[in-house]
N, C-alpha and C positions, 0 to 999 in steps of 0.2 A: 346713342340716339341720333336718327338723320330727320334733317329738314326738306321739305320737298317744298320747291319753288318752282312757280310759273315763269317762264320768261317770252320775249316777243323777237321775232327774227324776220327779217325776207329773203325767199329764196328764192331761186328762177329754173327754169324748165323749158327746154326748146316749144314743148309745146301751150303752155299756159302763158310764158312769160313771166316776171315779176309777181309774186304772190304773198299775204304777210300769212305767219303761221306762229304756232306757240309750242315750244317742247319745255322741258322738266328738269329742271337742277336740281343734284341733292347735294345736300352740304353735311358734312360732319358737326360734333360738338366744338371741334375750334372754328367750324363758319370755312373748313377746306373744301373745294370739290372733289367730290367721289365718285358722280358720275355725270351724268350731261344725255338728256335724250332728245334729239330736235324732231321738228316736225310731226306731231303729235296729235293736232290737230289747228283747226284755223281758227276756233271756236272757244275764245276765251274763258269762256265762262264753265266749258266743259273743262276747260286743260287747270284751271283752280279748283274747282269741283273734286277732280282727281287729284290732285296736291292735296288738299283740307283730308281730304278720305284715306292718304298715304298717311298724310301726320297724325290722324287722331288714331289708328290702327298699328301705328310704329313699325311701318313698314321696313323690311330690311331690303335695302337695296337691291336686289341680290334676284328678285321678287317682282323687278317693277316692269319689266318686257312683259311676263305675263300678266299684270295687273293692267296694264296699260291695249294688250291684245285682250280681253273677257272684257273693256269696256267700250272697246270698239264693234 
């Protein structure tokens, strides 16, 4: 079973400058990371939304590029 976590980062871009944004951690059942996807979105509430919809679906990792491209 994996956990999917929202997390908060800032990135920079020659043209936007400084920007804060939110990608996606999954964790294994010992709490290891297994994967990491940043930059996800800026919009927290979506980048949870998607975690909560990964966990309760028992998403397999494996899954989540495309999971994360059909909700963009």
């Amino acid at each position: 079973m994996f956990r999917y976590l929202p997390f908060q980062e800032t990135l920079f871009t020659n043209d936007s400058g400084e920007y804060p944004t939110f990608g996606i951690k999954v964790l294994d059942s010992e709490n290891n990371e297994v994967l990491s996807v940043s930059d996800v979105s800026p919009d927290k509430d979506f980048v949870c939304a998607l975690c909560s919809d990964c966990n309760e679906n028992l998403l397999e990792p494996v899954h989540l590029a495309d999971v994360i491209e059909d909700y963009l």
